[in-house]
C-alpha positions as CSV (number, residue, x, y, z in Angstrom):
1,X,61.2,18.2,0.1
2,X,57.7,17.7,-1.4
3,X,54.5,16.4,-0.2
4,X,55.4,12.4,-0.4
5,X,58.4,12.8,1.6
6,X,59.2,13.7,5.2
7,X,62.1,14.0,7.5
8,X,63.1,13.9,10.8
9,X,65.4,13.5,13.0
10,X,65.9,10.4,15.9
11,X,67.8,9.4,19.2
12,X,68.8,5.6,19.6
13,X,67.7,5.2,22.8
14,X,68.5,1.3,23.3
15,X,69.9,-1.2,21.6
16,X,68.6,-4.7,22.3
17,X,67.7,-8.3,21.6
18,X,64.3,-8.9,20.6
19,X,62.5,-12.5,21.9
20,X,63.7,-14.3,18.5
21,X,67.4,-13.0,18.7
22,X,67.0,-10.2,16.6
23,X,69.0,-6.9,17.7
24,X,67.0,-3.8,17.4
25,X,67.2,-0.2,17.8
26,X,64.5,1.5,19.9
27,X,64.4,5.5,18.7
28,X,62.3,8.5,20.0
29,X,61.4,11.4,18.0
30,X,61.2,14.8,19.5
31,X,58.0,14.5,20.2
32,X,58.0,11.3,22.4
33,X,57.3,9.2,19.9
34,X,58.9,5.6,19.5
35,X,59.8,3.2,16.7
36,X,61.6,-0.1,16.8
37,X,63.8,-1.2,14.3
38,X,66.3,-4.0,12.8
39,X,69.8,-2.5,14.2
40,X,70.7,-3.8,10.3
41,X,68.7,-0.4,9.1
42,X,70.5,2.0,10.9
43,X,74.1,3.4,9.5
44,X,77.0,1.6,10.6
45,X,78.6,2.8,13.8
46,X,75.5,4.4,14.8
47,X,75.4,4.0,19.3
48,X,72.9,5.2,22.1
49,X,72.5,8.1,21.5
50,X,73.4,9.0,18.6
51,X,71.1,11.5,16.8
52,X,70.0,9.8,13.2
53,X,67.9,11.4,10.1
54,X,65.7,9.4,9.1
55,X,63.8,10.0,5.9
56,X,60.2,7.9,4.9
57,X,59.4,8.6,1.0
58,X,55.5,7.1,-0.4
59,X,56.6,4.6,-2.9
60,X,53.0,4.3,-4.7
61,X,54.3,2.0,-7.5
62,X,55.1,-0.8,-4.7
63,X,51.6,0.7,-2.8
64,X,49.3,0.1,-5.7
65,X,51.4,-4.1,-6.2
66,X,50.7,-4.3,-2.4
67,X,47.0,-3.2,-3.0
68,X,46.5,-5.8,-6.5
69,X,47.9,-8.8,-4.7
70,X,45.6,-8.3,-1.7
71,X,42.6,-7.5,-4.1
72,X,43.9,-10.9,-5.3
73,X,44.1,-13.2,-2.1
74,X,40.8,-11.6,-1.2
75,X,38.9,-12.6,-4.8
76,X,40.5,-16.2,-4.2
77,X,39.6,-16.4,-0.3
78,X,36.4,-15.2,-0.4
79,X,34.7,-15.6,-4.2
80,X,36.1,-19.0,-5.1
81,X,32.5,-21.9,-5.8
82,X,31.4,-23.2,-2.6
83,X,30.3,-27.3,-2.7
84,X,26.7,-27.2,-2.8
């Protein structure tokens, strides 16, 4: 695994219905920590807990779009001629 990448492993702690009728999968880390996500993302068949690895990769290509399209709105928000 290099430097961009990381790994780790997750418990599906609940499975629910979010406010807008979206089910989601709430998951804690070893550590304690929580993330909440579309049940869609996880594999099929995955339950309460059920131990998941989960990896998260940098995808700087996609980073860098992201970055240009906000440098973009911003220049046309904010620099565009103002009536006098």
């Amino acid at each position: 695994m290099n430097a961009a990448e990381s790994e780790t492993r997750l418990t599906i702690d609940e499975i629910s219905v979010d406010r807008d009728g979206r089910k989601i999968a709430t998951l804690v880390a070893a550590d304690g920590g929580i993330a909440t996500i579309p049940l869609a993302l996880l594999p099929e068949g995955a339950r309460i807990n059920h131990v998941i690895v989960a990896s998260f990769l940098l995808d700087p290509d996609s980073s860098r779009e992201r970055a240009r399209r906000v440098r973009s709105l911003q220049h046309r928000l904010f620099n565009r001629d103002r009536p006098s």
